[in-house]
VEXVO-56553 format. One line per field, with one value per residue (C-alpha): residue number from 1; residue in three letters; chain; x, y, z. Coordinates in pm, whole numbers, plus 50000, padded with zeros to 5 digits. Each point is the difference from the previous one (the first is absolute). Layout:
<pts>
num (NUM, ...)
residuo (ala, ...)
cadena (A, ...)
east (X, ...)
north (Y, ...)
up (Z, ...)
</pts>
This chain:
<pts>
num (1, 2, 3, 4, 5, 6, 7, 8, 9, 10, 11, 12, 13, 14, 15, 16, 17, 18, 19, 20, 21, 22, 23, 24, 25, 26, 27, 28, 29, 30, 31, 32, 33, 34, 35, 36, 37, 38, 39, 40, 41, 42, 43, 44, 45, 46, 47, 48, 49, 50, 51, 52, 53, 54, 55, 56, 57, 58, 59, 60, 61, 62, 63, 64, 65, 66, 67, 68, 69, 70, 71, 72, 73, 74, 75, 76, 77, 78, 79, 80, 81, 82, 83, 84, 85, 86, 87, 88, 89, 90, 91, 92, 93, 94, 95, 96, 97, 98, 99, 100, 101, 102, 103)
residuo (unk, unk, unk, unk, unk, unk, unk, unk, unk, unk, unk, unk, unk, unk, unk, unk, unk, unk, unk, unk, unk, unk, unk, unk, unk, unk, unk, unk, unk, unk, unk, unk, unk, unk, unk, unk, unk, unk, unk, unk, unk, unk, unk, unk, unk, unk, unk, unk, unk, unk, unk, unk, unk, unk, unk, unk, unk, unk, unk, unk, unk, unk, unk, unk, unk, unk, unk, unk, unk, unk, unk, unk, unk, unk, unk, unk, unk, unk, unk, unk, unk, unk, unk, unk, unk, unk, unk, unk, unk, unk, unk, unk, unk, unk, unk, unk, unk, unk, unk, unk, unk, unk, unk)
cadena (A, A, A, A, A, A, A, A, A, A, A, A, A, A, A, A, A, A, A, A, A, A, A, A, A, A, A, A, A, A, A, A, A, A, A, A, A, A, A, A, A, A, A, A, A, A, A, A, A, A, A, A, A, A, A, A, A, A, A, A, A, A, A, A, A, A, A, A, A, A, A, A, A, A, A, A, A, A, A, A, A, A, A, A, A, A, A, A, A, A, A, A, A, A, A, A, A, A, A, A, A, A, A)
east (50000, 50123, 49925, 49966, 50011, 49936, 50092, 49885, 50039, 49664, 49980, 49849, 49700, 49909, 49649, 49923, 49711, 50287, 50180, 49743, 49857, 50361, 50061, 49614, 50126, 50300, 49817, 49771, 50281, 49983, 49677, 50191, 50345, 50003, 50223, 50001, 49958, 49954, 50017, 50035, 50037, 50109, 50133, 50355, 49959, 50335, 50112, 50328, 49981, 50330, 50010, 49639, 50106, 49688, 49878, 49680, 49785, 50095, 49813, 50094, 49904, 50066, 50059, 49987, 50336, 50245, 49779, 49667, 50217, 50152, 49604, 49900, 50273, 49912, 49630, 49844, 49711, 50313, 50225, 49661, 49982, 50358, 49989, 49700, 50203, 50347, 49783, 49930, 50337, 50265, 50272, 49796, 50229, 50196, 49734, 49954, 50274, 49957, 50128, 49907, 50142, 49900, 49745)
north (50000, 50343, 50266, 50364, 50289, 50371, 50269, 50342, 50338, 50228, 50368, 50181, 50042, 49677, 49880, 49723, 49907, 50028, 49775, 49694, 50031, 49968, 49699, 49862, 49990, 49817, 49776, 49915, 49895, 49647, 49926, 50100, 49839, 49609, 49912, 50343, 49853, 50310, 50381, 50186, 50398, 50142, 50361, 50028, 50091, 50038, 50300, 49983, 50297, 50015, 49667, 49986, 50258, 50059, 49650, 49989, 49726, 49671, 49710, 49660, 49709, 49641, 49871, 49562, 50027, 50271, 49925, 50123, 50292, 50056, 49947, 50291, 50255, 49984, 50041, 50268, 50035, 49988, 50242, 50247, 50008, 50061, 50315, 50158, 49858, 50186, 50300, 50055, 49925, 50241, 50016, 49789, 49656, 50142, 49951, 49596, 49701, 49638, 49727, 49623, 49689, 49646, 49862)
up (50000, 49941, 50202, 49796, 50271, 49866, 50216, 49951, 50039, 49938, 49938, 50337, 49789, 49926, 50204, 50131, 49785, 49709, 50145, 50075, 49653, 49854, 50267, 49896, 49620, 50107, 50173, 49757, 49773, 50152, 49859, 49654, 50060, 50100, 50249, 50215, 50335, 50218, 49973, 50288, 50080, 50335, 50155, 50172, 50348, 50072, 50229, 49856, 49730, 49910, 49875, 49854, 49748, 49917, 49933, 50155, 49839, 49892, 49766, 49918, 49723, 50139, 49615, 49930, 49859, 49774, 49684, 50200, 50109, 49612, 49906, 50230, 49903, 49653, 50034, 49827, 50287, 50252, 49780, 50022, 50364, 50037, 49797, 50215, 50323, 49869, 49937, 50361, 50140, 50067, 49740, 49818, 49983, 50212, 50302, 49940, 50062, 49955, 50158, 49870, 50200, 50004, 50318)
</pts>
């Protein structure tokens, strides 16, 4: 299993409501993709600022193996989410990292 962890940085701007519909859409890509096992979004309660930089919301695919992961990357419903996601992050790619390992 591969796990595909997102973190990301929003603009101050960004609501709330923004952000569930964007984490609903991602969600909803496992009814769309086989072999996504789980999707997951939570918020960073760290107290440690500094080190946060920023990074204050976090999502993660559990993916059947690299080819489901390959399958989601290259999805055009995935690909169309990720622009409107980018679009309210600040620096645009700058304000998202990813980090896949295997489970």
């Amino acid at each position: 299993m591969i796990r595909h962890l997102v973190g990301l940085r929003f603009k101050p701007g960004t609501t709330q409501t923004t952000k569930e519909a964007l984490y609903a859409d991602l969600a909803a890509l496992s009814s769309r993709i086989d072999g996504i096992l789980d999707f997951q979004s939570r918020a960073n309660v760290s107290v440690e600022d500094q080190m946060v930089r920023g990074y204050r919301d976090l999502f993660w695919f559990d993916f059947r193996d690299e080819g489901v992961r390959d399958t989601y990357l290259d999805d055009a419903v995935h690909k169309e989410i990720g622009g409107r996601l980018v679009a309210e992050l600040e620096g645009g790619a700058d304000g998202v990292f990813v980090f896949d390992f295997h489970v």
